[in-house]
C-alpha positions in Angstrom: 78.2 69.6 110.2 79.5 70.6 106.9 77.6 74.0 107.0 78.9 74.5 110.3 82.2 74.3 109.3 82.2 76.6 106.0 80.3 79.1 108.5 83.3 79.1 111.4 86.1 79.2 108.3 83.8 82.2 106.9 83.7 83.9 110.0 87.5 83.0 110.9 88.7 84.6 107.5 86.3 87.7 108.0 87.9 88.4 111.6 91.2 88.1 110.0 90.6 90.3 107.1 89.2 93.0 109.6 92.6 92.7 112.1 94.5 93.1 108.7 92.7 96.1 107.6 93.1 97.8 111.8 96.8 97.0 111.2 96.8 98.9 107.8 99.2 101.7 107.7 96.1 104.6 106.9 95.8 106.2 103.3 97.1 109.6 104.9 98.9 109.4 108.2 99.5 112.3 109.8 102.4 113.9 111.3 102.3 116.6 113.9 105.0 118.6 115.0 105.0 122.7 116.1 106.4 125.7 113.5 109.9 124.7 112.7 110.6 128.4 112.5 109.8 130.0 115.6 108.3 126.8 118.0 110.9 123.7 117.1 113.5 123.1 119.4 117.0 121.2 118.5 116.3 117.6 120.7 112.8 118.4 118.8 113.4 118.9 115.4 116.2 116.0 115.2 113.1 113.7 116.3 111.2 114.7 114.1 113.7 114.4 110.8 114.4 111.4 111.7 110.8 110.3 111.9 110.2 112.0 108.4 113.0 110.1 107.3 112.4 106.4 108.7 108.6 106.9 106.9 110.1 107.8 103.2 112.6 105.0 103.4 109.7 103.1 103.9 107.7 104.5 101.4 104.7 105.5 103.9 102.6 108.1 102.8 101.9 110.7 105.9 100.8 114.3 105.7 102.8 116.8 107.6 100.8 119.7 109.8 102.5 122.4 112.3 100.6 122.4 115.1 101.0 125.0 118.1 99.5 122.3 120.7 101.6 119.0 119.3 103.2 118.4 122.7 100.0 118.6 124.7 98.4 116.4 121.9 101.2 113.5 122.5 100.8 110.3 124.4 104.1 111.0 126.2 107.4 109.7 125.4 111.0 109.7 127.1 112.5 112.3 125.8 110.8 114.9 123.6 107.3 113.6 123.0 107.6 115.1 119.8 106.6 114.1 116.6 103.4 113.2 116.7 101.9 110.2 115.0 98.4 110.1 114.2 96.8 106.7 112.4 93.3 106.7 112.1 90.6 108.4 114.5 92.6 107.2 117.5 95.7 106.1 117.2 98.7 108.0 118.6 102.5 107.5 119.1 105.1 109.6 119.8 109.2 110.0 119.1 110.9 108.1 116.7 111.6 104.8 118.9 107.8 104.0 119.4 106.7 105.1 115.6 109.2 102.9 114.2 108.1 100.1 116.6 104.3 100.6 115.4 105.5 100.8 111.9 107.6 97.5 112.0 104.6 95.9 113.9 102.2 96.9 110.5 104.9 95.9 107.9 106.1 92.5 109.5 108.5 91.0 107.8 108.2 93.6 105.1 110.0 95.9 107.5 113.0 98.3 106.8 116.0 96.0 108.3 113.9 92.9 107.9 116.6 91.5 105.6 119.1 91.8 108.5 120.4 88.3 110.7 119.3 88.7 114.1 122.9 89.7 115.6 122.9 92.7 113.3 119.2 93.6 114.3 120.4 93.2 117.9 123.6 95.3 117.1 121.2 98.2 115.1 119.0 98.1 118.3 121.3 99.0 120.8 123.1 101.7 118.5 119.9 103.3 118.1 118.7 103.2 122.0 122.9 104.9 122.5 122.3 107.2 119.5 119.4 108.3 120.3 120.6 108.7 124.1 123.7 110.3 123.6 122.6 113.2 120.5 119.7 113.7 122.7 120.3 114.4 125.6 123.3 116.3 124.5 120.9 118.6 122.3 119.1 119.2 125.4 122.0 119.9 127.5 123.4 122.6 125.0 119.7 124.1 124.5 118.6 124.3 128.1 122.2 124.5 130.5 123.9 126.5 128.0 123.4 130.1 128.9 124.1 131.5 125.5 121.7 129.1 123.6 119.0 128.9 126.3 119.1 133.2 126.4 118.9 133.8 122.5 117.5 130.5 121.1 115.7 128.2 123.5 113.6 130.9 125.6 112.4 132.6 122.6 111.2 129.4 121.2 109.5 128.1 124.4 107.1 131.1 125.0 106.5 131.8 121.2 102.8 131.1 121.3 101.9 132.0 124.4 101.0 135.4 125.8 102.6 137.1 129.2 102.5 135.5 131.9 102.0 132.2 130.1 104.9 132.2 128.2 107.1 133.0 131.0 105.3 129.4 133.1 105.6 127.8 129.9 109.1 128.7 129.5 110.2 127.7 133.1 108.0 124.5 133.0 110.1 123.6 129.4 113.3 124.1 131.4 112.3 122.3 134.7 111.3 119.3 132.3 114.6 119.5 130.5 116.4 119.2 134.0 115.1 116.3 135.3 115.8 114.3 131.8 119.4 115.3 132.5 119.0 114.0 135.8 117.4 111.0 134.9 120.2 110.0 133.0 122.8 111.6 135.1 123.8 114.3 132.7 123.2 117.1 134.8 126.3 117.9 136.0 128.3 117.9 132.6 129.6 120.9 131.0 130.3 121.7 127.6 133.4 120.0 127.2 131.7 117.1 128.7 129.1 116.6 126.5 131.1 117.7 123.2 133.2 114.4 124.4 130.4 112.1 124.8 128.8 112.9 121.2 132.4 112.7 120.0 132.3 109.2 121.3 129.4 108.2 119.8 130.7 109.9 116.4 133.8 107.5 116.6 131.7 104.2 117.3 129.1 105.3 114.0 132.1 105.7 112.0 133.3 102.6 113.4 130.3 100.6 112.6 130.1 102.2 108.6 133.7 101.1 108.0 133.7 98.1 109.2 132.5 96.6 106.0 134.1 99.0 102.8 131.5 97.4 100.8 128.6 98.4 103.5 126.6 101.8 101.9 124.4 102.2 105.1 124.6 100.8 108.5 122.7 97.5 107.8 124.4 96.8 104.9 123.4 97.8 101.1 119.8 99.2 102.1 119.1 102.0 104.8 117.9 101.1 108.4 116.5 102.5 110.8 119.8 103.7 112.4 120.5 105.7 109.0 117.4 107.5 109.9 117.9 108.0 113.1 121.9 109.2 112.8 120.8 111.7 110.2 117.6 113.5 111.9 120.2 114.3 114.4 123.0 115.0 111.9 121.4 117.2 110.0 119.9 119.3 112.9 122.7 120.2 114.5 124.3 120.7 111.4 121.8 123.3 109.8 120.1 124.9 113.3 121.4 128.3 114.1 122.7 128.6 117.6 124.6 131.3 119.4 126.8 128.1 120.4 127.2 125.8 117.5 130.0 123.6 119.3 128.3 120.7 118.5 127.8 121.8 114.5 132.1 122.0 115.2 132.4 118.8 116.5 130.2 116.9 113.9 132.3 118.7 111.4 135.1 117.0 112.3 133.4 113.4 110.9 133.8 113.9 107.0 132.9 110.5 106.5 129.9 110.5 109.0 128.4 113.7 107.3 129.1 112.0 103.4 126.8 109.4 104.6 124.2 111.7 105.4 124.2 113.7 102.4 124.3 110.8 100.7 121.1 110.2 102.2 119.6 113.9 101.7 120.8 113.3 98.3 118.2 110.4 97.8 115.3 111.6 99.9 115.1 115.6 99.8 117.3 116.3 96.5 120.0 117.7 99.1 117.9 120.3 100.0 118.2 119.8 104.2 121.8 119.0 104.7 124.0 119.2 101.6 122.9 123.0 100.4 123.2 124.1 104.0 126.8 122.3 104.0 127.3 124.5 100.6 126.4 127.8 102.3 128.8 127.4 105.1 131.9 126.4 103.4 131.2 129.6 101.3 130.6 131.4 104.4 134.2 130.6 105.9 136.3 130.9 102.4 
């Protein structure tokens, strides 16, 4: 009876150490995404910052590779499918709502955010399903209806690595996909003015939420969230992608204390090499 039982704990403690080790985030993860400089779209590259971002604050280890075929590699996604998370042989996610999910579901209670009450994890969620939303769907909106942006910018970068006539299907099945997002989400009627209101909306309730607290460094508190990820992959995109159109750059520009938070971020991460050098070059630019 006695061997019996050492057996079942033995093979009870063997089962759990193997679950352990499938949960394991990988000795190399890698991240997928196309050529940020002739491939990556706006909605596109904000993802994937913000993924890059949410993965150093948690001190994950992933290895970055521009691939030409990311999209068609994802396992889907609402929005951009884009970046692509690869951990292990088989395991995929994509955009920066499911990575973060896996990546909580490995760390546990060792999560970014897991030091937050349960009212401010509920109040983080839903900012990040309306940031996410709201930049989103407004960086598609000014990449794909905007005639300007979708002429010198978007097009370009849709048909890049495809040859005639593929490039021309790829470019129109890009902007048919785009459309019916917007429609989805009832954003396809909105003009410019429109959608510069609604992400000046959003601006005003982030500001809101990092001065509610003057001794609050980050939206959780005194460590960086997931929303602090999240608000500066999209920050920082708009901010430093050259458009024909850069009214939503303008409007962001506006929000002095909502960009200081983000370089204070790209201060700690990347040495202010994405946002705070670009800032630099365009004040000079204006003087």
């Amino acid at each position: 009876m006695e061997l019996e039982q050492n057996l079942t704990a033995a093979l009870m403690q063997s089962s759990a150490e193997e679950n352990k080790s499938e949960e394991a985030w990988p000795a190399v993860a890698h991240l997928h995404q196309p050529a940020e400089a002739n491939q990556l779209l706006l909605p596109e590259r904000s993802s994937c910052l913000a993924v890059k971002t949410y993965l150093r604050m948690c001190n994950l280890p992933f290895a970055e590779h521009n691939s030409d075929n990311a999209e068609f590699m994802s396992p889907g996604g609402r929005l951009t499918h884009l970046p692509l998370l690869r951990l292990g042989p088989v395991k995929t996610f994509a955009e920066f709502e499911p990575i973060v999910a896996q990546v909580e579901a490995i760390q546990g209670g060792n999560c970014l955010g897991s030091w937050m009450s349960e009212d401010q994890c509920d109040n983080i969620r839903c900012l990040v399903s309306y940031v996410e939303n709201v930049f989103t769907l407004a960086e598609i909106n000014m990449s794909f209806v905007d005639e300007a942006n979708y002429q010198l910018y978007t097009a370009t970068r849709c048909a890049a690595t495809h040859p005639w006539p593929l490039s021309t299907i790829r470019r129109f099945a890009k902007q048919k996909d785009a459309q019916k997002i917007l429609k989805v989400y009832q954003w396809q009627d909105l003009d410019n003015d429109q959608v510069i209101q609604e992400v000046g909306i959003c601006a005003d309730a982030l500001v809101a939420e990092l001065e509610e607290d003057q001794a609050k460094s980050y939206f959780g508190g005194s460590r960086p969230c997931k929303l602090d990820a999240l608000v500066f992959g999209h920050v920082v995109a708009i901010m430093t992608t050259k458009l024909p159109n850069m009214e939503l750059a303008e409007v962001l520009a506006t929000y002095p204390r909502l960009l200081a938070h983000c370089r204070r971020i790209d201060q700690s991460l990347f040495d202010g090499k994405l946002l705070t050098s670009a800032v630099e070059e365009q004040e000079k630019e204006t003087e």
